[in-house]
C-alpha positions in Angstrom: -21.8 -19.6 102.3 -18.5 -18.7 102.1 -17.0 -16.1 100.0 -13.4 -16.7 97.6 -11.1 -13.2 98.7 -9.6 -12.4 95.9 -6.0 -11.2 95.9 -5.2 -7.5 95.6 -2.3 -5.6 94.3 -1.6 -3.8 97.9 -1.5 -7.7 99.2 1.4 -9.1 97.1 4.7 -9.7 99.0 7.7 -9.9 96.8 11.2 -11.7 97.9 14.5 -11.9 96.6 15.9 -15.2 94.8 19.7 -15.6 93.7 19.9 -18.7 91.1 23.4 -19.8 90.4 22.9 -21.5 86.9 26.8 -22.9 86.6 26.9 -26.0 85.1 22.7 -26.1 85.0 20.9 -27.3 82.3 19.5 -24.5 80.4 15.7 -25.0 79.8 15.5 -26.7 83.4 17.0 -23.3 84.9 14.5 -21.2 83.1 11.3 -22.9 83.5 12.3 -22.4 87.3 13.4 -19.0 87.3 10.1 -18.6 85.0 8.1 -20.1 88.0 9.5 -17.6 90.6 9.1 -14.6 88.2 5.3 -15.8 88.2 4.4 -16.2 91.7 3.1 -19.8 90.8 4.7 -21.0 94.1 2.6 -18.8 96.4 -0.6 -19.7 98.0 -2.3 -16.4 96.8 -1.2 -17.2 93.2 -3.9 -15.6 90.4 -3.2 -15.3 86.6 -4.7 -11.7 86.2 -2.0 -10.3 88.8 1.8 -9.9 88.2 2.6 -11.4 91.8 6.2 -12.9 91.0 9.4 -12.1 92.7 12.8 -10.5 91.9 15.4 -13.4 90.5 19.1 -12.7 90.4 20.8 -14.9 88.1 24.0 -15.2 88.2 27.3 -17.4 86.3 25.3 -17.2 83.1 28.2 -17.6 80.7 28.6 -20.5 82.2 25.3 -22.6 81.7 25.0 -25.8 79.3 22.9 -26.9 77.2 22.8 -30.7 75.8 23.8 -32.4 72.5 24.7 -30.3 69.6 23.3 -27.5 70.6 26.2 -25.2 71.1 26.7 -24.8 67.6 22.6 -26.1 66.0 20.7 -23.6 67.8 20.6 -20.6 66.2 19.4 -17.1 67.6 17.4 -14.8 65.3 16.5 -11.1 64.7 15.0 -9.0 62.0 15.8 -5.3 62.4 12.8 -4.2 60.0 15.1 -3.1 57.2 15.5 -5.0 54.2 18.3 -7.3 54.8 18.5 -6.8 58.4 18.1 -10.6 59.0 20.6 -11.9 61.7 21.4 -15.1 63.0 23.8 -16.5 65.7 24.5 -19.4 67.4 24.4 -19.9 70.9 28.3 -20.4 70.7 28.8 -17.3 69.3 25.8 -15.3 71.4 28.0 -16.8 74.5 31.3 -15.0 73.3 29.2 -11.6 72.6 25.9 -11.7 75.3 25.9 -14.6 77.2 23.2 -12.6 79.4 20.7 -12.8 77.0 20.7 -16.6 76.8 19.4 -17.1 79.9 16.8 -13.7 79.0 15.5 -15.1 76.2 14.8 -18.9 77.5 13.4 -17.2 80.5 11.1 -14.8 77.9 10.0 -17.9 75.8 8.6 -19.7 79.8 6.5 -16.7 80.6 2.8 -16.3 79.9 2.8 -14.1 76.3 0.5 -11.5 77.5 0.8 -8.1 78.7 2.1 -8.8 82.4 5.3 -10.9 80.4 7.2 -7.5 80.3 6.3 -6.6 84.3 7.9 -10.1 84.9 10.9 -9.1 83.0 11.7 -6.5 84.4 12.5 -8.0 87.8 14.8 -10.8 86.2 18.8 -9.6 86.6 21.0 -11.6 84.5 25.0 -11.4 85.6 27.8 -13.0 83.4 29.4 -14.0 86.7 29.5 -13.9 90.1 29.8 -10.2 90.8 26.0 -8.3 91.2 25.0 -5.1 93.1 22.2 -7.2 95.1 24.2 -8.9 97.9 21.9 -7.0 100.7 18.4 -8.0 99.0 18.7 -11.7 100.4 17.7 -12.9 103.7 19.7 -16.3 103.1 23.0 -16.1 101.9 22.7 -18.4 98.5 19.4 -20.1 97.2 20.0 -21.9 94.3 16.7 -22.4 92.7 14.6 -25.2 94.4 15.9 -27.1 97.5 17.1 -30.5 96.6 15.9 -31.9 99.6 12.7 -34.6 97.9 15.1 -35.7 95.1 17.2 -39.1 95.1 20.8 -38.9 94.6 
């Protein structure tokens, strides 16, 4: 009888992905930067590890979003004081942080357990086109997953 080999901490490989997210749809961009920051793509994949990769995101001011969003979806925080209730919409978070857009859709497509922080600490979020990981890619641009199976 065979036995299963469970992966081990000392076994897990890491790469480097660059996602441009310009004129990308929002949730579909996070679900797959969510899916690299996982692991779920690799053959050794388990839940109880944080096997998941760097991601480099990059031209997050500009990402869209569809419908009314720009100015319905609203952005809330609570500083524990009384009266610290905030809001914003996502117009308005775009003028200030447009970085934490992307963070937080990312955040909301990761597992909500203790490895969720790990996984966010390997995401970099850059307003535009200028990062200081140009020398952590093998391949020059990957923009998420390869468009080669879908119809045009």
């Amino acid at each position: 009888m065979a036995n299963t080999n469970s992966t081990k901490l000392s076994e897990i490989k890491r790469d480097w992905h660059l996602v441009d997210v310009k004129n990308k749809i929002l949730g579909r961009s996070a679900s797959d930067i969510a899916q690299f920051l996982m692991g779920k793509s690799k053959a050794n994949f388990v839940r109880n590890l944080d096997m998941g990769d760097y991601v480099v995101v990059i031209n997050a001011k500009d990402i869209k979003v569809s419908g009314k969003k720009e100015t319905q979806k609203k952005y809330y925080r609570h500083s524990g004081y009384p009266g610290g209730f905030k809001q914003q919409t996502l117009q308005e978070l775009r003028a200030k942080k447009p970085v934490e857009i992307v963070r937080h859709a990312v955040s909301g497509m990761l597992p909500q357990n203790r490895l969720r922080a790990s996984m966010l600490k390997r995401l970099y979020v850059f307003a535009n086109e200028e990062h200081n990981y140009k020398d952590k890619f093998k391949k020059e641009s990957l923009n998420g997953k390869s468009d080669e199976g879908k119809k045009k």
